[in-house]
C-alpha positions as CSV (number, residue, x, y, z in Angstrom):
1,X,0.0,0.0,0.0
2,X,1.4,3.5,-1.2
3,X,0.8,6.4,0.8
4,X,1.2,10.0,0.0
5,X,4.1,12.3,1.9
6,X,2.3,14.3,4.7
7,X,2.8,17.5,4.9
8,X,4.7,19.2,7.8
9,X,3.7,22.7,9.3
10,X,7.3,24.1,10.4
11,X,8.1,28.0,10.7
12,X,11.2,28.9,11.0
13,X,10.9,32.4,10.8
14,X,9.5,32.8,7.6
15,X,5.5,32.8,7.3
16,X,2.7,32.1,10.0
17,X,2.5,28.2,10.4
18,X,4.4,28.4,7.1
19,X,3.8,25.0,5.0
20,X,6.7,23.2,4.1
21,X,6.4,20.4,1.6
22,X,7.3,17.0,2.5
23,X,7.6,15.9,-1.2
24,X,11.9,15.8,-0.6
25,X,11.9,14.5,2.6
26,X,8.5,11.3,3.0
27,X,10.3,9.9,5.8
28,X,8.5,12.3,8.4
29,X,5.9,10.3,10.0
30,X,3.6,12.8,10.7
31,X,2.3,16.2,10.1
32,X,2.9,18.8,13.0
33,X,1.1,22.0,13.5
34,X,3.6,24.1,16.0
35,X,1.8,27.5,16.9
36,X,4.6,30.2,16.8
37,X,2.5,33.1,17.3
38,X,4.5,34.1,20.0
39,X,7.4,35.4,18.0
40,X,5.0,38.0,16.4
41,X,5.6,40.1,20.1
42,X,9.0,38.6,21.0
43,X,11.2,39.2,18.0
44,X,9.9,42.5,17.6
45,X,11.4,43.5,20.7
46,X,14.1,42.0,20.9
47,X,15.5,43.5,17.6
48,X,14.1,46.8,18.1
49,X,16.5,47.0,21.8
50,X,19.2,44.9,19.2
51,X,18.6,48.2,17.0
52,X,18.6,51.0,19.7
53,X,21.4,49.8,21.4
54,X,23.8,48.9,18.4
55,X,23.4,51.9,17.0
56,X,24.2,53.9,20.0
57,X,27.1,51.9,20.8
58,X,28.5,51.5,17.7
59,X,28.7,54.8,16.9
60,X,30.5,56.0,19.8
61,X,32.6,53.2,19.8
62,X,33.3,54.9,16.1
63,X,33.4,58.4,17.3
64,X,35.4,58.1,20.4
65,X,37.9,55.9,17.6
66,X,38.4,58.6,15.0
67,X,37.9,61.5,17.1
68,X,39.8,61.0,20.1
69,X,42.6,58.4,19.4
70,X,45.8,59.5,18.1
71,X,47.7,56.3,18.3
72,X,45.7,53.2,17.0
73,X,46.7,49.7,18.6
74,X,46.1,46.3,17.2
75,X,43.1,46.0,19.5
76,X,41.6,49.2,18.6
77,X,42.1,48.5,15.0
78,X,40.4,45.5,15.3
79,X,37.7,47.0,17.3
80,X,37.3,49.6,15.0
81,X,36.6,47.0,12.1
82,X,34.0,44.7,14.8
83,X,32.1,48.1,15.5
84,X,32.0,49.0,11.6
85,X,30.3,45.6,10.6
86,X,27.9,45.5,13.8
87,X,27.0,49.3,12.6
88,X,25.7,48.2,9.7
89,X,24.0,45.3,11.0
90,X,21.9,47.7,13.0
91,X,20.7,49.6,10.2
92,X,19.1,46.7,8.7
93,X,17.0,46.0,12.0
94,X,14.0,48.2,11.6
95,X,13.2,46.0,8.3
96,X,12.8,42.7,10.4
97,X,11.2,44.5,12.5
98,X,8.0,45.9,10.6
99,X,8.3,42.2,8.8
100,X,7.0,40.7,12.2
101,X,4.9,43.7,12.9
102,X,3.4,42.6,9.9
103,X,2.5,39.0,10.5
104,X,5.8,37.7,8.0
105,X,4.0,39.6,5.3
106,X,7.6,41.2,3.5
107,X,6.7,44.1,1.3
108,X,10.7,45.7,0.8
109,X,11.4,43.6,-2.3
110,X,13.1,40.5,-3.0
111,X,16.2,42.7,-2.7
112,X,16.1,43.8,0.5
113,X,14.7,40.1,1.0
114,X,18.4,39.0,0.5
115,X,20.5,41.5,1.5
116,X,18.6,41.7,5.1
117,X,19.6,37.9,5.6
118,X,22.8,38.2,4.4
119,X,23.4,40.9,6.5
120,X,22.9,39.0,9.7
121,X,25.2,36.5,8.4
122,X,28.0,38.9,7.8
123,X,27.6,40.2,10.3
124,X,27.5,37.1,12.8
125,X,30.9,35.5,11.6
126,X,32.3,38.9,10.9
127,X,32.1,39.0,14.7
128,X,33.4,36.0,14.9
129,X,36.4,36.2,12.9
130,X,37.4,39.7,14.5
131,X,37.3,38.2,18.1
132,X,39.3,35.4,16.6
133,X,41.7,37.7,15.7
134,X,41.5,39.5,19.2
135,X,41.6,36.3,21.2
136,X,45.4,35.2,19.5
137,X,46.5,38.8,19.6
138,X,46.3,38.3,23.4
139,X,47.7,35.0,23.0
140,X,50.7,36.2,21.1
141,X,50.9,39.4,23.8
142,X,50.9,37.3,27.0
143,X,52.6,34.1,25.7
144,X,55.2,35.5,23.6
145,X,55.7,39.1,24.0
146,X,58.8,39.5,21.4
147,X,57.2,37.8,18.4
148,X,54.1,40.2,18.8
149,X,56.5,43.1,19.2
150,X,58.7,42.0,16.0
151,X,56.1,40.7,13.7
152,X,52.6,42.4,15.0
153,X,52.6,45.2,13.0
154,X,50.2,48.0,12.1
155,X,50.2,47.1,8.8
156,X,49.9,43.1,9.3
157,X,47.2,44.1,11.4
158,X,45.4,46.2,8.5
159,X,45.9,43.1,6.2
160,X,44.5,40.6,8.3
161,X,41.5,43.1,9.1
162,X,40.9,43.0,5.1
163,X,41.7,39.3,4.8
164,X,38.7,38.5,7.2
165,X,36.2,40.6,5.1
166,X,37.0,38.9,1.7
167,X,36.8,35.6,3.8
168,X,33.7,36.4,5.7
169,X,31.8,37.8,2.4
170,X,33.2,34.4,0.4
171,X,31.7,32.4,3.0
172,X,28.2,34.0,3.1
173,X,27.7,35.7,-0.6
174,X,25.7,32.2,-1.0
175,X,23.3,33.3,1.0
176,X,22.5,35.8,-1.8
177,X,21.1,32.8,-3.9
178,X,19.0,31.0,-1.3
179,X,17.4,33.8,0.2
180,X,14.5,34.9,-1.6
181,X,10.5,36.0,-1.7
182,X,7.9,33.9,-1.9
183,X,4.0,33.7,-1.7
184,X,2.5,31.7,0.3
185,X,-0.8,31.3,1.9
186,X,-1.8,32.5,5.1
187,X,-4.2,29.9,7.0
188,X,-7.3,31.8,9.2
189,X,-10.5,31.1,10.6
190,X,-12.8,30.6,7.6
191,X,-10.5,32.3,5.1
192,X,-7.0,32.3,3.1
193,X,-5.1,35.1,2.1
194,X,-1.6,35.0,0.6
195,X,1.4,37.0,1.8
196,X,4.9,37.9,0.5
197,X,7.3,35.7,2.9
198,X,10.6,36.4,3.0
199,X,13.0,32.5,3.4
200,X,16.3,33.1,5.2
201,X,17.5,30.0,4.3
202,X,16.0,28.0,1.3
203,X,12.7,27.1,-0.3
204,X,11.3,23.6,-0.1
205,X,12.4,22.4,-3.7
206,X,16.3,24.2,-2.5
207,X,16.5,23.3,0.7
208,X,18.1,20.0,0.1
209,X,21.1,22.2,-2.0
210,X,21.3,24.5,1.1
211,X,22.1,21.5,4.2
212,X,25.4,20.9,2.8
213,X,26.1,24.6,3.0
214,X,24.4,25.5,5.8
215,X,26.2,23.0,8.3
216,X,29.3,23.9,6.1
217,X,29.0,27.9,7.4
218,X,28.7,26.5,11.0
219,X,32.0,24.2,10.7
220,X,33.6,27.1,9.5
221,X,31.9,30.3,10.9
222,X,32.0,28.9,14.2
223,X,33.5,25.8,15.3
224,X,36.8,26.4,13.7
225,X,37.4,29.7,15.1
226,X,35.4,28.8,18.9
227,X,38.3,25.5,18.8
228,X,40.7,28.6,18.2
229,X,39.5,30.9,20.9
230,X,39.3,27.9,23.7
231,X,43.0,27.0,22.6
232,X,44.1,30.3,23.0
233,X,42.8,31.1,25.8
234,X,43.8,28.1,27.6
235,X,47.5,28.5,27.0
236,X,46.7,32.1,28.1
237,X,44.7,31.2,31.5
238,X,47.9,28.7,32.1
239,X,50.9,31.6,31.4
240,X,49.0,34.0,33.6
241,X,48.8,31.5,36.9
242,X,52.4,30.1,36.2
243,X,53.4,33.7,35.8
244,X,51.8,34.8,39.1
245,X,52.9,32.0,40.9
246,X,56.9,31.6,40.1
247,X,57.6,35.4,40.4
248,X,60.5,35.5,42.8
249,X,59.4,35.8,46.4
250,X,62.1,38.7,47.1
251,X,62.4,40.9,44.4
252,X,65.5,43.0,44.2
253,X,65.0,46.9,43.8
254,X,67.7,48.3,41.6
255,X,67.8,52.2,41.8
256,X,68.7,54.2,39.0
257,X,70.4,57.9,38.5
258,X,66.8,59.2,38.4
259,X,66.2,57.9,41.8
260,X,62.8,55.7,40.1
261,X,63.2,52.2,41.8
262,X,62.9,49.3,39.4
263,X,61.8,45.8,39.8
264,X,62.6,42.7,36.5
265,X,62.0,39.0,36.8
266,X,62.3,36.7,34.0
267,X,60.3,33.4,34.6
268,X,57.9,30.7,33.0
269,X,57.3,29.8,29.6
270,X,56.8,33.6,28.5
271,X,58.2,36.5,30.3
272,X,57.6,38.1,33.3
273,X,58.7,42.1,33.7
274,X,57.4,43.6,37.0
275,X,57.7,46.7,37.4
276,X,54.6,48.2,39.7
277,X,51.0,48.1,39.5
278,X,51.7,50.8,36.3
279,X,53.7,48.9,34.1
280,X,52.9,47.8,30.7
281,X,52.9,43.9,31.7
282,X,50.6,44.3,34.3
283,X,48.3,46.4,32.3
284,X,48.0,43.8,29.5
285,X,47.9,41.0,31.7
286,X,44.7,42.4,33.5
287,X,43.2,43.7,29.8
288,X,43.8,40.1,28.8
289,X,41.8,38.8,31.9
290,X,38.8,41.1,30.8
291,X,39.0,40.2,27.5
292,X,38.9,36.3,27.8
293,X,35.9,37.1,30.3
294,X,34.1,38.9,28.0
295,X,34.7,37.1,24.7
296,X,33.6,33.9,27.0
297,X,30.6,35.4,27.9
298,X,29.5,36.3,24.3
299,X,30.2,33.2,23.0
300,X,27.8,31.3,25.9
301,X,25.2,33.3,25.2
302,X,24.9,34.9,21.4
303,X,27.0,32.2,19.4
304,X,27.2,28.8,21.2
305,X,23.2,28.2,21.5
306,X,22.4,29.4,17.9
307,X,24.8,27.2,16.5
308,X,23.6,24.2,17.8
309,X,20.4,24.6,18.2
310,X,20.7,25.9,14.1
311,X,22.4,23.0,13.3
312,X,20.2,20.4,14.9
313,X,17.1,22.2,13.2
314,X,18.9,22.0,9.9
315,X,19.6,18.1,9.8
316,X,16.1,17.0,12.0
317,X,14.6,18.3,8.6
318,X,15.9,15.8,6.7
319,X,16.1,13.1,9.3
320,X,13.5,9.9,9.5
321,X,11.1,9.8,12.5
322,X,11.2,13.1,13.8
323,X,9.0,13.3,16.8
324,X,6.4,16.0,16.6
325,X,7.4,17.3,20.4
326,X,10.8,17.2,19.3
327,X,10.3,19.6,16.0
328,X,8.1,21.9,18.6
329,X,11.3,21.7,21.0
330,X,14.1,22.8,19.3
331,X,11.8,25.5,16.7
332,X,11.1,27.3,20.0
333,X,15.0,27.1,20.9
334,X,15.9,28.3,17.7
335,X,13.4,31.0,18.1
336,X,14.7,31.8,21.1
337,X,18.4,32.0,20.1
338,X,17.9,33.8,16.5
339,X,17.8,37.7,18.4
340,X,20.4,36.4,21.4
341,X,22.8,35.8,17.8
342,X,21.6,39.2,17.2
343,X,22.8,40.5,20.6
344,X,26.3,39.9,20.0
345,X,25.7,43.5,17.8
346,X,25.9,45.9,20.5
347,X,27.4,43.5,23.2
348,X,30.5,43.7,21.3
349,X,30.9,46.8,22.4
350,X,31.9,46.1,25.8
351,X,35.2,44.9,24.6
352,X,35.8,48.6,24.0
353,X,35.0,50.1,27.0
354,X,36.2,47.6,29.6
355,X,39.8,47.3,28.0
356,X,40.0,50.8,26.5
357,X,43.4,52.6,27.6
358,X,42.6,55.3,30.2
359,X,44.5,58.3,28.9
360,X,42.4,61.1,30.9
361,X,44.4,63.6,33.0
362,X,43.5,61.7,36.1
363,X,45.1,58.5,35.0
364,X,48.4,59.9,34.0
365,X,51.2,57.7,35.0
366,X,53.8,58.9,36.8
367,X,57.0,59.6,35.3
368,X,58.9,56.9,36.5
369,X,56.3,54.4,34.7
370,X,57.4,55.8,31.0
371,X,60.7,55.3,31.9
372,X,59.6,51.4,32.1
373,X,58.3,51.9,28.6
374,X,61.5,51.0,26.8
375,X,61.8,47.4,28.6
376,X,60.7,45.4,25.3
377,X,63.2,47.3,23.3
378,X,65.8,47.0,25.6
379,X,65.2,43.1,26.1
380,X,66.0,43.5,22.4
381,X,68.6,45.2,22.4
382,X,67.4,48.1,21.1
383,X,66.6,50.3,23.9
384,X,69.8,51.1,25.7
385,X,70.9,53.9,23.1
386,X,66.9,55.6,23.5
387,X,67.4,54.9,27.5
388,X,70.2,56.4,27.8
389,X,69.3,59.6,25.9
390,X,66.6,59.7,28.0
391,X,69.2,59.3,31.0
392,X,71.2,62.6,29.3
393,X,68.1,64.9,28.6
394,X,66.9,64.5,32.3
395,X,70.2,65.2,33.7
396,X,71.1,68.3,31.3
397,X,68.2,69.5,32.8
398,X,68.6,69.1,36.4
399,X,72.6,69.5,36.5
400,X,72.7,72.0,33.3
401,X,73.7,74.9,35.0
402,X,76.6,73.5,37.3
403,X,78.2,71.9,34.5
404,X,78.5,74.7,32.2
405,X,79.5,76.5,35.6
406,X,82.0,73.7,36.4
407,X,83.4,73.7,32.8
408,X,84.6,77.6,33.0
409,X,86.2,76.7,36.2
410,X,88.5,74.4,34.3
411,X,87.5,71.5,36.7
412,X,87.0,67.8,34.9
């Protein structure tokens, strides 16, 4: 006995109780009607804070960049580049927005249809990539200081900045090709009306062209660079304790002819140089500790859940058997961590504002702090000849006068 392939009711964000053919995949058992009505209210608001907040952030991450920084770091470049693609990320929001406001019923064109879903894609692994590349720059500052002093320039820093567009936009251009408009009929109480719905990932005759992509962006967009970060940050985590805890129990104080007291140690796998509360090692180790916290936090609650629960939604589709409360399960999941994905736009901007350099004239450091600037250099050997001028400007201007005074006098 033949039967005929039931069909499935399964929204995933595209149309109320949007039908989805079962023609490609007759192995579901049975039809499911999940009620997602729920997301009419919920998404709305959570991508019109997304919007507000992204925006606002953004853009004085932006201003506060170009305005007020003289002297751009590899973390504020990167920054600078995380803020630019979570600006325009923002300004597609209000579209999504009036599309749920609307029931699913997309009136922008198939266009904007496209460009909209590729945007959050972009922007989503664009995020990903550029907290990548902020995650080894830390590596490569606390674990080995000299290679990110010799080979961390500016401009490699530019060029991997660039590299990471081309390679995001390569991975998600695709999405340009599924994404599209379609009409589809809207199911009420005694009547049927048709609306414009707007796919983000495939149609029903694509769909089974867009799995093999879709977990593809996931493998790549995510757990390649995540496998990246935890390595990182590991070796990190591990270079920070055995720092703190083979430092020398009695450091020696060397003074110099400036009178500034001066404290080096040189242990564990990296390098240790203490020299006060103010010095440039301690500042980077305690900006590294923020940033590992904070890029920890984003990733367990923006890019971890959608992933998975993404990826599971993806292949239950074209899996046998699928329970009905199992399809209800993870739709609502996904639902639920679509705008928390979404969040990562404006909580990126933490990064700049809890490891920002405080340069105000309340934080000055004291003098005897920039003379601890050179240590990399000198390590190098490079230092001693800008030290040492240093050394001769300081004491032409507190001794000038009695050596030009002792020099008449005829004395040595």
């Amino acid at each position: 006995m033949t039967t005929s392939a039931p069909t499935v009711f399964f929204e995933t964000e595209k149309g109320a109780d949007a039908q989805l053919s079962s023609s490609n995949n007759s192995s579901v058992a049975a039809s499911c009607n999940i009620d997602e009505s729920y997301k009419y209210i919920f998404l709305p608001i959570c991508y019109s804070f997304t919007f507000v907040f992204s925006i606002t952030l953004n853009f004085v991450v932006l201003y506060r960049s170009f305005r007020h920084t003289r002297h751009w770091n590899a973390s504020l470049i990167y920054m600078v580049n995380l803020a630019t693609t979570d600006f325009m990320y923002g300004l597609s929001l209000p579209f999504l927005v009036a599309s749920y406001v609307m029931r699913d019923d997309w009136v922008f064109g198939d266009f904007m249809c496209r460009l909209v879903r590729f945007l959050f894609y972009f922007n989503l692994y664009c995020s990903i990539f550029f907290l990548t590349c902020i995650s080894v720059h830390r590596y490569l500052g606390i674990c080995h200081p000299m290679k990110t002093i010799t080979l961390e320039t500016k401009r490699a820093v530019k060029g991997t900045c660039v590299l990471v567009w081309i390679a995001v936009f390569a991975l998600t251009c695709p999405i340009f090709r599924f994404a599209k408009t379609q009409n589809l009929p809207r199911e009420g109480k005694g009547s049927r009306e048709m609306f414009i719905n707007c796919w983000d990932d495939a149609i029903d005759k694509e769909f089974h062209d867009y799995i093999p992509y879709g977990v593809t962006l996931h493998f790549l967009g995510f757990f390649v660079p995540f496998s990246i970060i935890a390595w990182c940050y590991s070796r990190v985590v591990l270079t920070i304790f055995r720092t703190l805890h083979s430092q020398p129990p009695p450091p020696q104080r060397v003074r110099s002819g400036t009178g500034c007291e001066s404290v080096a140690g040189i242990g564990g796998e990296g390098m240790s140089i203490i020299l006060g509360a103010q010095s440039p090692y301690v500042n980077r180790r305690r900006k590294s500790i923020k940033t590992i916290i904070t890029i920890t936090l984003l990733f367990a609650l923006c890019f971890f859940p959608f992933h998975v629960t993404r990826t599971i939604f993806l292949l239950l589709k074209v899996t046998s058997k699928v329970q009905c409360h199992t399809l209800r399960m993870v739709s609502i999941c996904y639902k639920i961590t679509r705008p928390l994905a979404s969040f990562n736009a404006w909580l990126n901007a933490l990064l700049y504002f809890l490891t920002k350099e405080k340069n105000g004239p309340c934080c000055q450091k004291p003098e005897h702090a920039h003379h601890g600037l050179l240590w990399p250099l000198k390590m190098l050997g490079k230092g001693e000849e800008e030290e040492n001028e240093f050394e001769e400007i300081r004491n032409h201007k507190e001794n000038g006068p009695t050596d030009k005074k002792n020099t008449h006098r005829g004395l040595p």
